[in-house]
C-alpha positions, 0 to 999 in steps of 0.5 A: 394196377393192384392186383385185385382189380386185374382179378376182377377184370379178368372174371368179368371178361370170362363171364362175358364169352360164357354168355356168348356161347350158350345163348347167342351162337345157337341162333347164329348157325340156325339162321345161316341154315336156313339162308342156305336153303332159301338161296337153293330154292331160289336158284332152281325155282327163279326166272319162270315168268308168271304174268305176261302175254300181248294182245293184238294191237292198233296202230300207235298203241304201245304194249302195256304189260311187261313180263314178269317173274319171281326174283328175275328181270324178263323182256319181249323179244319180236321176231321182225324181218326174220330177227329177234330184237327188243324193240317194239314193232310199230307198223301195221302187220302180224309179228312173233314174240318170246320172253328172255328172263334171266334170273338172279344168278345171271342164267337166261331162260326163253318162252315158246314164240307167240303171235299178235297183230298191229291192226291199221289205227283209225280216224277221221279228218274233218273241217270244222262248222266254219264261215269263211271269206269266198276264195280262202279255204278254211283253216280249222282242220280236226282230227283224233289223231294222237298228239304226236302225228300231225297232218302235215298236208291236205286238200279241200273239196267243195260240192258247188263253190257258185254258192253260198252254203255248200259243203267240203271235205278234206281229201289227200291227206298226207299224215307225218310222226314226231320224227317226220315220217310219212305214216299216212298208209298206216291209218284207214280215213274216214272225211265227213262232209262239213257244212260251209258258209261262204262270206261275200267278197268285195268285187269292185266294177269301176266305169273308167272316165270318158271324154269328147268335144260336143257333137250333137251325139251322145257320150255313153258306155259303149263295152268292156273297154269302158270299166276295169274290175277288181277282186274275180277270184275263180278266173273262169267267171264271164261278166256281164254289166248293165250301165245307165247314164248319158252325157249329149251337151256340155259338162259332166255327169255320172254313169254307173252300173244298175245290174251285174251278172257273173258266171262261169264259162258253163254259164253258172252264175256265182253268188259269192260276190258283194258288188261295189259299184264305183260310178264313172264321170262322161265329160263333153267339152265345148266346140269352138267355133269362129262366128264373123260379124259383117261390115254395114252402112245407112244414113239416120232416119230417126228410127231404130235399125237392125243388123244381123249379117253374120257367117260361121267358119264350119257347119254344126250340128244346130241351128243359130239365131242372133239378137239384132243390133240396134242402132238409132244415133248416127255415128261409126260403130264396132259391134258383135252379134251374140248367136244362140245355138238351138239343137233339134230339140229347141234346146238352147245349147249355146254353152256348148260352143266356145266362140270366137268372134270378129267383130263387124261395124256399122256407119250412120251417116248424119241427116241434114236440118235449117231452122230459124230463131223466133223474136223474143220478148222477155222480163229483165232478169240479168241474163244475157243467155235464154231459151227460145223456139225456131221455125223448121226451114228444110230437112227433116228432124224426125220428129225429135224435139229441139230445145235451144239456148240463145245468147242476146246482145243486151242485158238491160231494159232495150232492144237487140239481137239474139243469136244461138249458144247451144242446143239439145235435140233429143227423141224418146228422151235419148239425145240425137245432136250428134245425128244431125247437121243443124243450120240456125239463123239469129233473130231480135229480142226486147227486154222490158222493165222487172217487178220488185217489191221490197221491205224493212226486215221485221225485227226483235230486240230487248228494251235498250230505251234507244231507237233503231235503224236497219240496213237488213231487208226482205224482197221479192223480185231482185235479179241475184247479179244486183245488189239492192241497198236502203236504209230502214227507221224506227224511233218507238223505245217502248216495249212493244211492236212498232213500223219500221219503214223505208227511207226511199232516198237511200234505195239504190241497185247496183251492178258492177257500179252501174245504177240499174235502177230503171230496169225495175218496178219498185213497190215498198212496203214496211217492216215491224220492231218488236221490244222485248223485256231485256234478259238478265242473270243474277249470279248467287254464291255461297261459302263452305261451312262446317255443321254449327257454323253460319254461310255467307251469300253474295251475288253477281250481276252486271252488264255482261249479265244484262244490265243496263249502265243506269240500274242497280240491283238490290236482293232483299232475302235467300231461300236456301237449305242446311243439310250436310252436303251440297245446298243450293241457294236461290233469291227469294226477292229482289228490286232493280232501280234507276234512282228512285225508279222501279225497272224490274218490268224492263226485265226478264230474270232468271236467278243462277242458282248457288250451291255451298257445301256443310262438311260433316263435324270431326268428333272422335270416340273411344271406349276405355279399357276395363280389366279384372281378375277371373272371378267367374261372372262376366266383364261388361261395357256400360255406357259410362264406359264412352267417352269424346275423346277429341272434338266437340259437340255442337252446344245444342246438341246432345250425345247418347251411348248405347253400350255393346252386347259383348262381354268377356268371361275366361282369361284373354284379351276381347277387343270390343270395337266401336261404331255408329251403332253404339253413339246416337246425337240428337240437336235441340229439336229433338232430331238425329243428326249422328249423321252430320258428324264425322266420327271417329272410332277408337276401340277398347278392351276387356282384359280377364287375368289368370286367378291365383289358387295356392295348393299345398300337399299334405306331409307324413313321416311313416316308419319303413314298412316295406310299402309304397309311402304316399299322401292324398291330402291337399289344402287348396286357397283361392278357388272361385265358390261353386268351382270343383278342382281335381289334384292328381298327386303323384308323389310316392316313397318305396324306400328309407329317405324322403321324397317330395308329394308331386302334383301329376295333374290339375284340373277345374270344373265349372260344377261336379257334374258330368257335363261340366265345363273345364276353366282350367286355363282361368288359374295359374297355380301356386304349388307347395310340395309337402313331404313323404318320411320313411324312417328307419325300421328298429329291429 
């Protein structure tokens, strides 16, 4: 270090303390004076409280003013049980008081002793307005207790719990702390009165079920063993029911409790029950009984008889009546009497006994009877089994009626001996042979000669030109055990109605192969042969053809269709129709000949109708294909544009294009489909017949390509003129006339060099208009970039 700079330094160091004494240590003693004397002011004057004091307290409240003092600490001191302690005292009575205040030089100064008072603290308990269900207390208990005491026990008291209104109150109270600690003596309670309504309880009676075997007596409700009760709740009530419902004969019925008083054992009645009524069920089951029919007998007497003899194992209550059996047929019977059981009241109480029965039986003897058969003569019929009547000889029939079937000793024409075969005896349409012993003597019989008439079976034949013989034949009169048997004639061949008779040489009736021709009275009579026309079918056919072409009809006839060996069918013309389909073919005229003889009268024809089929005519038809480049005028199909593409039409008819109504405008492609919209055929007549062609259809199409517009932007060569370089000028070649296009040119140039002027966009439009159609998808484009220069800048 030089020396100058260690002279400098020293100077400003000498400056520096110079400074220091003559301005700053002046203030310095003056302000530790005047902090000495706060210090002694505040040593004599603190710790002397100058707000403090307790009133008189209820129990739980707390002191809220604490001492204070200038620029020293203070607290209560209480004088409890005789010693001085900080804490506050919390239960109810008179207490002292100082205050200890100690300053801030640690020295402790007290205050005379001063009295205050913790008075009982006040509240009141209640219950709040509540509806409760009868026998539960209510739960809702309100108090203005402080939140940290807490009624931990309690007991309600009602004014009359018989009603439903009434009111209570809550009575031995017991009030704990925080900690637990019984502090109910240090409150004076007040327990308002509190409305209360009572919610009926369900009380359910039930009647218990009852049960006997019928007896005549009623089944009833008899005390209070006959029902259980649920839900009393005082235990003192006396109840008192009133029950309806009886059951005296067999089967179930319902008793239940009409009324209902409950009272205490002072005879107050409660009114806090909602009663349930559960019916019981009084069941009387059947008796049983044992019921014996008795043994009887008699002999048949043509008449109805009863019996009704019985006897019961044990008396009852009832009396009984029986149905009589009734017996009218001889014989051995088992039966049973039914008893009906009838109480007192003419009640038929039957189903209230179960019966058991044993069963009795009755013995009709048969009665006796003689009769004799009466002599017969009856008419030959082939039978050797008849009816006859009798002549009553002894005993008695009881007015019965007797029918007898008798078996003779002969079958034909003669006289012989008849004896019985069997016989029915019956009384009110009821048979009664079995109640009978029937004696029956024989007697004579005479059979005599049978009338019979007989005749040729009238007949109808279609004309043969043959005559006719027949074996058939009607009669009247013939026993059906013989067979008749003759030969009829008839030589008419005309159409027409002739006699048919009887060869009588050939009559013969026979039975088991033995003539029995003598036992009849033959009368003959003739029969009638009807000609007829004879029925012929003529068959007609015809073969499928196609539209233009001719068919080709046949017919067949012969003597599977009826006709005669000798005869010839000839047609002389068909009637038949030609529509595109199945046509039918029917004769319009025709002769049938025997040589030169004309027979159509001998026949009755029916003509078979034919068909034949005319198939529709292949023809196959296409539209050609037409294409352009889009010009913006409309590509259309014309008629010239249809064209047979295989087939043929018929010669005489003529075909007809109509064109269809769609176009093609922009680029693309429309398929234009053909139909039988767009051909109509017509034949000479003038008539349609597109219908009697099949077609078939072969579409075209109208093809619009893309038109070619060439666009050239426009080329400049500039000197460098720190600008950005470009060129909005394009020629554009090829546009359809009227369109508008718009050319978005991107190309720029910011430095020396050379850039291509690019196209961003381009867009056509039908018109410059606003609504203008865009046909920009019409064009493809042929784009040739100009140039954009920028030359070096001379200096």
């Amino acid at each position: 270090m030089r020396y100058e700079e260690f002279y400098n330094e020293q100077v400003i160091k000498y400056k520096k303390r110079r400074a220091f004494l003559t301005k700053k240590l002046p203030f310095i003693l003056i302000g530790l004076v005047i902090l000495l004397s706060a210090i002694l002011v505040l040593f004599f004057t603190s710790g002397t409280p100058y707000e403090y004091g307790i009133s008189d307290l209820k129990f739980g409240d707390t002191i809220q003013n604490t001492p204070k003092s200038f620029l020293a600490s203070a607290r209560y001191e209480f004088l409890v049980d005789g010693k001085y302690q900080e804490e506050q005292p919390t239960k109810p009575g008179s207490y002292s008081y100082r205050i200890a205040s100690t300053n801030i030089f640690g020295v402790t100064k007290y205050s005379s002793d001063y009295e205050f008072v913790i008075e009982k603290g006040k509240a009141t308990i209640s219950i709040e307005d509540t509806t409760v269900d009868y026998g539960f207390e209510p739960k809702k208990i309100t108090s203005n207790l402080p939140y940290d005491k807490k009624i931990s026990s309690y007991t309600i008291e009602y004014e009359d719990k018989h009603q439903l209104n009434t009111k209570a109150w809550v009575s031995d109270v017991t009030i704990i702390d925080s900690l637990g600690v019984d502090i109910t003596d240090y409150y004076d309670l007040e327990f308002p009165k509190t409305e209360i309504t009572f919610v009926k309880v369900p009380l359910v009676i039930t009647l218990k079920d009852k049960e006997k075997v019928y007896d005549g007596t009623p089944l009833e409700y008899e005390g209070e063993e006959d029902y259980t009760i649920r839900g009393l709740i005082n235990g003192d009530e006396e109840v008192h029911l009133e029950v309806e419902g009886s059951q005296t004969l067999v089967g179930e019925s319902e008793y239940k409790v009409t009324n209902v008083s409950i009272k205490d054992k002072d005879g107050n009645a409660y009114e806090t029950y909602d009663y349930v009524f559960e019916s019981g069920l009084l069941t009387v089951t059947e008796k049983t009984i044992e019921f014996e029919t008795k043994d009887c007998a008699t002999t048949y007497n043509g008449e109805v008889q009863e019996f009704d003899e019985y006897q019961l194992s044990e008396d009852i209550p009832d009396s009984v009546t029986v149905d009589p059996i009734e017996v009218n047929l001889a014989g051995k019977y088992s039966y049973e009497l039914t008893p009906k059981f009838i109480n007192s009241d003419g009640v038929d109480v039957s189903y209230c006994y179960i019966v058991e029965y044993t069963y009795g039986f009755i013995a009709v003897n048969k009665a006796k009877a003689k009769v004799t058969l009466d002599d017969m003569e009856v008419e030959y019929s082939g039978n050797t089994i008849f009816d006859d009547t009798y002549t009553l000889d002894s005993g008695n029939l009881f007015d019965s009626e007797l029918k007898i079937k008798v078996d003779s000793s002969i079958r034909e024409v003669g006289v012989g001996k008849i004896t019985y075969k069997s016989y029915t005896l019956t009384k009110d349409g009821i048979d009664v042979s079995d109640s009978f012993d029937l004696e029956i003597e024989s007697g004579n019989i005479e059979i005599v000669k049978k009338d019979l008439t007989i005749k040729p079976k009238s007949t109808i034949k279609e004309y043969d030109g043959l005559t006719f013989e027949t074996n058939k034949y009607e009669q009247e009169g013939l026993v059906s055990s013989d067979t008749l048997a003759f030969t009829s004639t008839c030589s008419a061949t005309e159409i027409g109605i002739s006699e048919i008779v009887i060869d009588s040489s050939t009559i013969s009736i026979m039975h088991n192969g033995e003539d029995v021709s003598y036992c009849y009275n033959i009368t003959e009579d003739f029969g009638l042969l009807t000609i007829t026309k004879r029925k012929l079918k003529i068959k007609v056919f015809g073969t499928d053809i196609t539209y233009g072409d001719t068919p080709v009809f046949s017919y067949a006839c012969g003597k599977n269709d009826g006709l005669l060996e000798n005869d010839t069918v000839y047609i002389g013309s068909y009637n038949y129709t030609m529509n595109i389909g199945i046509n039918e073919i029917d004769i319009q005229d025709f002769s049938i000949l025997d040589g030169s003889n004309l027979h159509n009268d001998l026949y009755d024809v029916t003509i078979v109708k034919g068909t034949f089929t005319i198939f529709k005519k292949s023809l196959k038809v296409s539209l050609s294909s037409k294409s352009k480049i889009y010009d913006g005028n409309e590509l259309e199909v014309n008629d010239s544009d249809y064209y047979i593409s295989s087939g043929e039409l018929l010669s005489t008819d003529s075909i007809t294009f109509i064109p269809s109504n769609i176009t093609a405008l922009d680029v693309g492609t429309r398929i234009v489909p053909v139909t039988v919209d767009n051909v109509f055929i017509k034949n000479e007549n003038d008539e349609e017949v597109t219908s009697y062609y099949n077609i078939e259809f072969s579409s075209g199409s109208l093809t619009i390509t893309p038109r070619v517009v060439n666009i050239t932007t426009g080329s400049i060569t500039k000197s460098y003129d720190f600008g950005v370089l470009t060129c909005d000028e394009a020629s554009v070649s090829g546009l359809v006339s009227g369109q508008v296009i718009e050319i978005e040119i991107t190309g720029e140039l910011f430095y020396v060099g050379s850039a291509s002027n690019t196209i961003g966009k381009i867009r056509v439009y039908s018109s410059s208009f606003e609504n203008a159609v865009d046909l920009t998808e019409n064009y493809t484009f042929n784009i040739h970039e100009g140039t954009l220069t920028y030359t070096e800048r001379s200096a």
